[in-house]
ZAMARGU-4260 file (C-alpha; in steps of 0.2 Angstrom, whole numbers, plus 5000, padded with zeros to 4 digits):
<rodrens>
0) 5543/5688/5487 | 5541/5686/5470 | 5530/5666/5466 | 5544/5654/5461 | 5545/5648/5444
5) 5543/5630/5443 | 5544/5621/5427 | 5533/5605/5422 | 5541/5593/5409 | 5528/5583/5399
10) 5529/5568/5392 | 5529/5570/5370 | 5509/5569/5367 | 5513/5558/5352 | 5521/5542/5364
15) 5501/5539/5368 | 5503/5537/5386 | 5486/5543/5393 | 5487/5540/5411 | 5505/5551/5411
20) 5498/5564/5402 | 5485/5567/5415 | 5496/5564/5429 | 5505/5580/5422 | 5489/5590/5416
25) 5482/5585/5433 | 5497/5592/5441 | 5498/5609/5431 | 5480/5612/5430 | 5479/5611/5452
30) 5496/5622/5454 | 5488/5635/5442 | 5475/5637/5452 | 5478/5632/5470 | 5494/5639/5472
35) 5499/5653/5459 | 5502/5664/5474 | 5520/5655/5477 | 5523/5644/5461 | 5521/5649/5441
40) 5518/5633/5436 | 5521/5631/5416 | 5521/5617/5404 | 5537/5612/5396 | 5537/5601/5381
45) 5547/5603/5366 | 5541/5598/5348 | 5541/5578/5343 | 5553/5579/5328 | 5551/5563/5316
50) 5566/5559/5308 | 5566/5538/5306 | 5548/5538/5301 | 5551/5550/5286 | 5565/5539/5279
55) 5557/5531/5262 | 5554/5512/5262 | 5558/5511/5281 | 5553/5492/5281 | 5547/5491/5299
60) 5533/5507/5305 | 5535/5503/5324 | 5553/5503/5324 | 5554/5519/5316 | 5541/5528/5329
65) 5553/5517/5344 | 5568/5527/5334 | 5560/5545/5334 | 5556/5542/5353 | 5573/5537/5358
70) 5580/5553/5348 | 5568/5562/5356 | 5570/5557/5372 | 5588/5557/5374 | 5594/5570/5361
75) 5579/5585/5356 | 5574/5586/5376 | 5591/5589/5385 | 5595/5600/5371 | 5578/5610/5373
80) 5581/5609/5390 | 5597/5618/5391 | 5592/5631/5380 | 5576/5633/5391 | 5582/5631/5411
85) 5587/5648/5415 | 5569/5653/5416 | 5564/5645/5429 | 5569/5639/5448 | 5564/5622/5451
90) 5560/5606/5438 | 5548/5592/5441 | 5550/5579/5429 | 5531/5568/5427 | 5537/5552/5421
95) 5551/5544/5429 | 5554/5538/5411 | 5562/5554/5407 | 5573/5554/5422 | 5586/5557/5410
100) 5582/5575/5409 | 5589/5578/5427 | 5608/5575/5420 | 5605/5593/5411 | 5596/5600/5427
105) 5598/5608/5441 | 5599/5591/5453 | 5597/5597/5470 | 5580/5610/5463 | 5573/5595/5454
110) 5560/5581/5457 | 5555/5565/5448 | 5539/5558/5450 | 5541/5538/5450 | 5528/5528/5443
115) 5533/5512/5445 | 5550/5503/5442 | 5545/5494/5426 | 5562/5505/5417 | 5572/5499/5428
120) 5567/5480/5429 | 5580/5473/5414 | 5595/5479/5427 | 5586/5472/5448 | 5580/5458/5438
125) 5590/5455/5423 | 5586/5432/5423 | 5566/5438/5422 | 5567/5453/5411 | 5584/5451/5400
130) 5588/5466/5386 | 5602/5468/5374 | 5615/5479/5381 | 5610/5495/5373 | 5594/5494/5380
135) 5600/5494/5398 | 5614/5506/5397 | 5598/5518/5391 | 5591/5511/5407 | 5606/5514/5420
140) 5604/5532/5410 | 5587/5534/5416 | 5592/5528/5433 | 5605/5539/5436 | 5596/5555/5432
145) 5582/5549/5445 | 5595/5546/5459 | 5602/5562/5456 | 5587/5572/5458 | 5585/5580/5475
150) 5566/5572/5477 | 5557/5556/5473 | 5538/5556/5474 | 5529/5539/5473 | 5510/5537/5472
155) 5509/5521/5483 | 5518/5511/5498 | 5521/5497/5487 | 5532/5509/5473 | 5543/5513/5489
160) 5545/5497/5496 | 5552/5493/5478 | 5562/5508/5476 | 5571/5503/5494 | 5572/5484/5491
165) 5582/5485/5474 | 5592/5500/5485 | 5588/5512/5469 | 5587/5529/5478 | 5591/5538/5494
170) 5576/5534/5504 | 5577/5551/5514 | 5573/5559/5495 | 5556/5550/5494 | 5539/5559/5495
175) 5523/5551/5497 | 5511/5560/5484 | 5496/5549/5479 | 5488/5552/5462 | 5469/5559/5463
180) 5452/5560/5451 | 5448/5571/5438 | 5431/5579/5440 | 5423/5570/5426 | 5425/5555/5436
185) 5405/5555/5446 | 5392/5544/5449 | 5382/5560/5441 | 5378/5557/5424 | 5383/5569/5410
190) 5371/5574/5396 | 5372/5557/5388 | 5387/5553/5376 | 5387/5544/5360 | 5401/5532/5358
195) 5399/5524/5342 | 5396/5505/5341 | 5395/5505/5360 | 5388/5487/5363 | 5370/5484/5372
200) 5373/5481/5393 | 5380/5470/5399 | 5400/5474/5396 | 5414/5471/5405 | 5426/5485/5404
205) 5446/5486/5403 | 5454/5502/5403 | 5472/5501/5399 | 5489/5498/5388 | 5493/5481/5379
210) 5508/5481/5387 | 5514/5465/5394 | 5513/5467/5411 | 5494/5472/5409 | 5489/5452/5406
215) 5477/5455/5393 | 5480/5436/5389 | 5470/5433/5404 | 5458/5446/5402 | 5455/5440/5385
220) 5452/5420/5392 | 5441/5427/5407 | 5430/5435/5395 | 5429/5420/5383 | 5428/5408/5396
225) 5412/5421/5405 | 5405/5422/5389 | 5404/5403/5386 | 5389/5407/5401 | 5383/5422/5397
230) 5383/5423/5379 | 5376/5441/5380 | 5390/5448/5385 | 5401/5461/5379 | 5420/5466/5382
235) 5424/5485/5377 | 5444/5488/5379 | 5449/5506/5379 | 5466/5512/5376 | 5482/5502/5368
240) 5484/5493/5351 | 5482/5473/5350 | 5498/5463/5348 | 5501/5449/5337 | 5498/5437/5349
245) 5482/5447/5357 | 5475/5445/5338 | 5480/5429/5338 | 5471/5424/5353 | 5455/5432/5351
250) 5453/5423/5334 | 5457/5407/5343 | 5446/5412/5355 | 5431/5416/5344 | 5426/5431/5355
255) 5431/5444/5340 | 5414/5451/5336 | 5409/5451/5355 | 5424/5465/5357 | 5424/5483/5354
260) 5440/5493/5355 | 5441/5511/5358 | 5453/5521/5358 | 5456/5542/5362 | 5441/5545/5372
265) 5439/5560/5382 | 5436/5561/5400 | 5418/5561/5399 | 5416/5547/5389 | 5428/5536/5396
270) 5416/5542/5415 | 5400/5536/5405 | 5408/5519/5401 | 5413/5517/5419 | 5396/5521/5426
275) 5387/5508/5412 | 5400/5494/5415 | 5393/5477/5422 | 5412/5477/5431 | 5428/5483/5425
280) 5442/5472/5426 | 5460/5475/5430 | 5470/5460/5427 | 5488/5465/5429 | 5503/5458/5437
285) 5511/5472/5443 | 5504/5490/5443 | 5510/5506/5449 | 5495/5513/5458 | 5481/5507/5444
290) 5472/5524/5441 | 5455/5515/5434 | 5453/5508/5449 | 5448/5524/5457 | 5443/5531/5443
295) 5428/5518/5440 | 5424/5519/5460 | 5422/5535/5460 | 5408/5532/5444 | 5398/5520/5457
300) 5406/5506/5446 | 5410/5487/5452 | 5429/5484/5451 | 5437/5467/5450 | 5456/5464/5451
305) 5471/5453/5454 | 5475/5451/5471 | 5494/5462/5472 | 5498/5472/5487 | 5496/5489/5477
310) 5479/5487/5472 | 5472/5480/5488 | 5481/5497/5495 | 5473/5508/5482 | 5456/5499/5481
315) 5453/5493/5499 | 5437/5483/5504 | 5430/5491/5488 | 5432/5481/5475 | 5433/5463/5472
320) 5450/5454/5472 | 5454/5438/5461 | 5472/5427/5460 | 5481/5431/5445 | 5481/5419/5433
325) 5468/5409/5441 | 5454/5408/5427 | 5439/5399/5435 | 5442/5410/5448 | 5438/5426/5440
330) 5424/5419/5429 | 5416/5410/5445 | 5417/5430/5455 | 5412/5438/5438 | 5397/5427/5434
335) 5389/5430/5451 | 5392/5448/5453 | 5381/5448/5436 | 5366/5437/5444 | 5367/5445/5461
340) 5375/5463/5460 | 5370/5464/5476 | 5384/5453/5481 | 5397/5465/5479 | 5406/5478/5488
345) 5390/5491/5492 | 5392/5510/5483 | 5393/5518/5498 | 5410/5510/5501 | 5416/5513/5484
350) 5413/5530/5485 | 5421/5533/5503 | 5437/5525/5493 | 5437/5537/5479 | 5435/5551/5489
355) 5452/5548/5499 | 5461/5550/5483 | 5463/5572/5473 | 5471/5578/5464 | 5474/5596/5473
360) 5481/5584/5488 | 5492/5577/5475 | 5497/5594/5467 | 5497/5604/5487 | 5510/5589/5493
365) 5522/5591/5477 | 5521/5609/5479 | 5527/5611/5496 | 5541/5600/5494 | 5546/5612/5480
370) 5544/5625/5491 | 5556/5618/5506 | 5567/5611/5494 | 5571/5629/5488 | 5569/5638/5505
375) 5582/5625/5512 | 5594/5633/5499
</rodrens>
């Protein structure tokens, strides 16, 4: 029998999503070589078109690029796709963010992998996340495509026990797929890497969006309020843009010059700022999965995060856990990990955490579901 042709939908490059870009790459990259004697696994993405952001004197830039992606999304993708779908036998969709896609598909020889349920929060919890109405009809669109598909995979217990608690999907779809390491990601250094203005050790380390649910207003107080006692200190922030309010608080804070942001680093860079962290912090109120966590264990470094179900699944006995929102509790942890690194979880245990977490598990699990689901037809 000839492999089967299976089509991997990207998200558009241009939406700066990091961690869902190498979710797919990831994906791709393992199929191609792990299992090309019964899938051909091929990228499909179609070109970003920028239509809001060319129109003269557009008075607001953001809400240009938020029009492009919505176009984008919901208009140049299902079109591409229809033109596209004949060539191949089965569709996995990377970000459930795109579930929309599966309205032009094939349901019942397509998969979505979910994330989180962040999308869908404005219509199970519309009193703590409320949206005007076109924003959740865009939603209930999303939504729909993803209960249509014929499988679900999830990266961690806590995404299903959400996904059955607000009854979004048929639980007999979901598929338990965690997400893995990229090979950069070693406690074996790489010819060393110049990262320009890279602050003297020590550092704390945040790798991540600005997004709200990412608390960087506590991130940013547990810094200030560490620094206040170790006024060497450093804070590098890799990935998302400063809000208002973030900009705000930081020149509040007086901790501006003590910050260096980074963004579009390379696997390799971002492994050598793991491995040269004093801790990296992750001080989130809700996460998927939280990919820097394993990430930064599997570079030998010292984790330290809020204490949500998820993480303590994903990170174990490994890391350091802290209450979100409690302050003094983080800078008291913080402070004595930096006077007696001794204290924290040994690298022993951080790498046996890593190393239950690849990416060709990840990529063997998605495709043999492909596999039955078209064998089953």
């Amino acid at each position: 029998m000839l492999p089967a042709r299976l089509a991997v939908l990207f998200d558009y490059p241009e939406e700066g999503w990091p961690s869902m870009d190498l979710c797919a790459q990831m994906l791709l990259q393992h199929l191609q070589s792990d299992h090309r004697q019964t899938l051909v696994a091929s990228q499909i993405c179609p070109q970003f078109v920028r239509r809001c952001q060319r129109i003269p004197g557009f008075a607001n830039k953001h809400s240009a690029f938020n029009g492009d992606r919505l176009l984008n999304r919901f208009w140049d993708y299902p079109r591409y796709l229809r033109s596209q779908k004949q060539q191949f036998d089965l569709f996995h969709v990377s970000d459930h963010t795109y579930a929309q896609l599966v309205h032009v598909l094939p349901p019942e020889r397509t998969g979505v992998y979910c994330q989180d349920i962040d999308a869908f929060r404005s219509l199970v919890e519309p009193a703590q996340e409320p949206r005007p109405a076109w924003y959740k009809a865009l939603a209930n669109r999303i939504l729909t495509g993803l209960q249509q598909a014929a499988v679900i995979f999830y990266s961690t217990v806590a995404i299903r026990q959400q996904l059955e608690h607000y009854r979004l999907v048929d639980p007999a779809r979901l598929i338990h797929a965690p997400l893995g390491i990229a090979e950069e990601f070693s406690v074996h250094p790489q010819p060393d890497l110049a990262i320009a203005g890279l602050p003297p050790q020590p550092f704390l380390l945040h790798v991540g969006s600005c997004i709200p649910r990412k608390r960087i207003d506590l991130l940013l107080e547990i810094f200030a309020g560490l620094r206040s006692r170790q006024p060497r200190l450093s804070l590098v922030k890799v990935g998302g843009d400063w809000t208002a309010a973030q900009q705000q608080q930081i020149s509040q804070l007086g901790i501006g010059t003590s910050i260096l942001h980074l963004h579009d680093l390379d696997r390799l860079q971002l492994a050598a700022l793991y491995r040269q962290a004093s801790a990296v912090l992750l001080t989130s109120q809700a996460e998927g999965f939280g990919l820097p966590i394993v990430e930064a264990l599997a570079c030998g470094a010292l984790v330290v995060a809020s204490d949500l179900p998820v993480l303590r699944e994903v990170g174990g006995s490994a890391i350091a856990y802290c209450p979100l929102g409690d302050i003094p509790a983080w800078v008291a942890q913080l402070e004595q990990f930096l006077i007696e690194p001794a204290l924290a979880p040994i690298a022993p245990l951080r790498q046996q955490q890593a190393e239950k977490y690849a990416w060709s598990a990840h990529a063997a699990t998605i495709a043999q579901t492909y596999l039955n689901l078209l064998s089953d037809q």
